[in-house]
C-alpha positions as CSV (number, residue, x, y, z in Angstrom):
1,X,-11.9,-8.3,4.7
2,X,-12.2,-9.0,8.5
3,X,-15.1,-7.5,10.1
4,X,-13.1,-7.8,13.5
5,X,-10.4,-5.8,12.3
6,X,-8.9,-3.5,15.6
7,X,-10.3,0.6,15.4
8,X,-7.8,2.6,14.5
9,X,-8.2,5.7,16.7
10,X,-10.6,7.7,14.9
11,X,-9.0,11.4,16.4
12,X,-5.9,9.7,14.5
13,X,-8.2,8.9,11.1
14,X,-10.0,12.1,10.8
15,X,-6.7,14.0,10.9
16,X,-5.2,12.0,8.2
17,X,-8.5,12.1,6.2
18,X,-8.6,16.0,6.3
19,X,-5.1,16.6,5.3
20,X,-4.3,13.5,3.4
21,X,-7.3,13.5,0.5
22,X,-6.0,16.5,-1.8
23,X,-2.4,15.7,-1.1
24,X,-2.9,12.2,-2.1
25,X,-4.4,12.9,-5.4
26,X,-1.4,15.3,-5.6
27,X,0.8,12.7,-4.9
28,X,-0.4,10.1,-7.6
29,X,-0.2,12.8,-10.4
30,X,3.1,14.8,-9.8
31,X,6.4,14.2,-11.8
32,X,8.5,13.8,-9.0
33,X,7.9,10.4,-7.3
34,X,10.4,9.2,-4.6
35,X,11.1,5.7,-3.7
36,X,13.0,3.9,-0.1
37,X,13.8,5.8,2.6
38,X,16.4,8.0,0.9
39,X,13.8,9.4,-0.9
40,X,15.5,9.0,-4.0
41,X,13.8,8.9,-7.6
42,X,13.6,5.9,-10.1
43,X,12.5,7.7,-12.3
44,X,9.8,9.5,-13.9
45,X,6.7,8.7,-13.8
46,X,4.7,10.6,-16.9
47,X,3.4,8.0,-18.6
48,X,-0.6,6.9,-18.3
49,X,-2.9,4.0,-18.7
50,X,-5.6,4.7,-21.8
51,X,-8.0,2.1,-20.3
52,X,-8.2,2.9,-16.7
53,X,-11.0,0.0,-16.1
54,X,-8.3,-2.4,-17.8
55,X,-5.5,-2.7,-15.6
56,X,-5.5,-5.9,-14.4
57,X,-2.9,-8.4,-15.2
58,X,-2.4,-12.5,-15.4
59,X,-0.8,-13.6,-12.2
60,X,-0.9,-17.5,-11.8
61,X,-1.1,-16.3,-8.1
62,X,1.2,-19.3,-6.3
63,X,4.7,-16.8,-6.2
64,X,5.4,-13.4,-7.0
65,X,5.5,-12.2,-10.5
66,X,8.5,-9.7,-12.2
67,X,6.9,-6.2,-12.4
68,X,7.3,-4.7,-15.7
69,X,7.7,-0.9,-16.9
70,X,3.7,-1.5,-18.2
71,X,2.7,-2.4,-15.5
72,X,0.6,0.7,-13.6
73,X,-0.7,0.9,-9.9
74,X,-4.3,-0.2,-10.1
75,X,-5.2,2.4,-7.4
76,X,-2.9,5.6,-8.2
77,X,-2.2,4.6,-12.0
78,X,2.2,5.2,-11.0
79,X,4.5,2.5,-12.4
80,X,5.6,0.0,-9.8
81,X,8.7,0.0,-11.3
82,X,10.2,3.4,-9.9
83,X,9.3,2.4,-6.8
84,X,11.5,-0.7,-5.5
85,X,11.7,0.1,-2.3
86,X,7.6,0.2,-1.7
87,X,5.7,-2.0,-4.7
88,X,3.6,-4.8,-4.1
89,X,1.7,-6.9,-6.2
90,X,-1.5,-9.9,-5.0
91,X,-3.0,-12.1,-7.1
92,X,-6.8,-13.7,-7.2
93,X,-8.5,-17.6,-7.8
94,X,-9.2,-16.6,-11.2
95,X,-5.5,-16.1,-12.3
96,X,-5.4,-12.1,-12.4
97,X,-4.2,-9.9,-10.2
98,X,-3.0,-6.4,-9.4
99,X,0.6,-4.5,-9.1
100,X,1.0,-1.8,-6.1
101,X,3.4,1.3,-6.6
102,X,3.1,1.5,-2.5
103,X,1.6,-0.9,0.6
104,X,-0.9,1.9,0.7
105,X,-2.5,1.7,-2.2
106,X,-2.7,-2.4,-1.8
107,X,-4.4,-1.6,1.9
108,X,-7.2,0.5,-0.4
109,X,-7.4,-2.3,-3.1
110,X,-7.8,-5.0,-0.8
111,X,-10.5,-3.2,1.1
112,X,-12.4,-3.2,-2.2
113,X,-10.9,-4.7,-5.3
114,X,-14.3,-4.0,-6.8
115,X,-14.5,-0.3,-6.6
116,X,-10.8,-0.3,-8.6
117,X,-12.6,-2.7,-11.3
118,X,-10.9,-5.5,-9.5
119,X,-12.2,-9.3,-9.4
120,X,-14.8,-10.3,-7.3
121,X,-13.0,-13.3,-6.0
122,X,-10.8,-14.4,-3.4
123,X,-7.3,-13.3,-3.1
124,X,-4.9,-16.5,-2.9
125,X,-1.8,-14.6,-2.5
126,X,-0.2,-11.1,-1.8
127,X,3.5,-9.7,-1.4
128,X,4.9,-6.6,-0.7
129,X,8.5,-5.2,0.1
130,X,9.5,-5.4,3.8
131,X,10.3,-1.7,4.7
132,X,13.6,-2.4,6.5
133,X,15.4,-5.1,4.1
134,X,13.6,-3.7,0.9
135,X,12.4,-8.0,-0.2
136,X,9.7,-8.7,-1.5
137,X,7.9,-10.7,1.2
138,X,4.3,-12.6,1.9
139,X,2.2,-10.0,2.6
140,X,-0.3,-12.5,3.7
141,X,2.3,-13.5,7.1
142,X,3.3,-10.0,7.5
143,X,2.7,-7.4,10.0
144,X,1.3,-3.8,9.2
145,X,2.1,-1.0,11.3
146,X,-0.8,1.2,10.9
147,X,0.9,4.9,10.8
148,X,-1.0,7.7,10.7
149,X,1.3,11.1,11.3
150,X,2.3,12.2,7.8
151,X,5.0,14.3,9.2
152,X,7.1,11.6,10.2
153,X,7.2,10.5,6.5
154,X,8.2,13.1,4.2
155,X,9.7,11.2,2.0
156,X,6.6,8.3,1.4
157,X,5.2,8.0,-2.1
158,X,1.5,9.0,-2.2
159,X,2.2,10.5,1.3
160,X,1.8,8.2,3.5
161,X,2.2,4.0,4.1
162,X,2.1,1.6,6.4
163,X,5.1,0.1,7.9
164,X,5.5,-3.5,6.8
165,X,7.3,-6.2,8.4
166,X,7.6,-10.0,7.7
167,X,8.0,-11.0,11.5
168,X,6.0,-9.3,13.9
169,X,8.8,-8.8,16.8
170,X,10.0,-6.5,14.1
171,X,7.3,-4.6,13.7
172,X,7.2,-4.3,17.5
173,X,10.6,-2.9,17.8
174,X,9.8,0.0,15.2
175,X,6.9,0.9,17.5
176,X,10.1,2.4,19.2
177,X,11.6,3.9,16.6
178,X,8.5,5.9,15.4
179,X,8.5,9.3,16.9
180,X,6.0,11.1,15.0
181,X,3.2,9.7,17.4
182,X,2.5,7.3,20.5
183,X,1.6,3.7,18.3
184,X,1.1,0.5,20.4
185,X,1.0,-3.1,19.3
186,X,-2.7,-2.2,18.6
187,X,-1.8,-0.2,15.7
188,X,0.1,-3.6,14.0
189,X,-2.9,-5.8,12.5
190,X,-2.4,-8.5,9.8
191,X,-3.3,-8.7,5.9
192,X,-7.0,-10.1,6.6
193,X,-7.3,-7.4,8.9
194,X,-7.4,-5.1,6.5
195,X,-10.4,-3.2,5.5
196,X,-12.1,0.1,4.5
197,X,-11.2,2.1,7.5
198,X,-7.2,1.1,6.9
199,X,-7.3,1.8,3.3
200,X,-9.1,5.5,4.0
201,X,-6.2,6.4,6.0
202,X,-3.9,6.0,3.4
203,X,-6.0,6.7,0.1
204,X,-8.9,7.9,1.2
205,X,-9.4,10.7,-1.9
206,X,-9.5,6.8,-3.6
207,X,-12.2,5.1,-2.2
């Protein structure tokens, strides 16, 4: 992605790093995934791909597909489905994409599609679920608040996720709302601003 990408402070990325990597694993393997900010289930999640380097879909790519109880994460292997309040899906030039259980695990796929056995081509489109209405929006217009303090997310799949917002005034205003540590508009960046050092803070036991 976008070699100009703003540094996320890297006191802020080691500290996730060195508390998130076996907790993540944990998260994508336990029986107990939560979904929205209630932290409610949708359901279990026991169920696993047999071909792991096979999990890419068709997408025609110009508007969101419906995600189906087959479809698995292509990071964490967890079904999108039980997690409507956090899946996302993107879709590349060659008509496949890639379902998300969480924005996290899209941040780490679209650092590197090829290291998840994705395509080596470009993306054309992305969405993802707005984290205050709970819509599926373009992920590829939205703003990303880049949080980093698990503790102020107990209740995020996979342990931790950025904070995503269709209109970035939004995404401003949550600045406020975010206790768990001091963010600034630095910490919002865009989907082409995405790269490897985003996607480590979230799944870094993944890449």
């Amino acid at each position: 992605m976008n070699d100009q990408a703003p540094t996320i402070d890297r006191r802020r990325l080691l500290a996730v790093l060195g508390t998130g990597a076996a907790a993540g694993f944990a998260g994508c393997l336990g029986e107990d995934e939560t979904s929205g900010e209630d932290g409610e289930s949708d359901g279990d999640d026991t169920s696993e791909v047999e071909d792991l380097d096979n999990r890419m879909i068709d997408h025609p790519g110009d508007e969101p597909i419906t995600f189906e109880d087959d479809h698995h994460c292509i990071v964490c292997n967890m079904r999108p489905t039980n997690f409507s309040a956090w899946q996302g899906q993107l879709a590349h030039e060659t008509d496949v994409g890639a379902v998300f259980c969480t924005p996290g695990c899209m941040s780490a796929y679209v650092a590197e599609p090829t290291h998840f056995d994705g395509a080596d081509t470009d993306i054309v489109g992305a969405w993802t679920t707005e984290y205050r209405s709970g819509e599926q929006i373009d992920a590829t217009e939205a703003s990303f608040v880049i949080v980093t303090d698990e503790d102020g997310a107990p209740d995020d799949p996979m342990e931790l996720n950025p904070r995503v917002f269709a209109d970035h005034d939004d995404a401003v205003s949550f600045l406020e709302t975010w206790d768990a540590e001091e963010l600034t508009e630095d910490d919002i960046i865009t989907f082409d601003e995405i790269d490897r050092e985003v996607g480590s803070i979230y799944r870094g036991d993944r890449l």
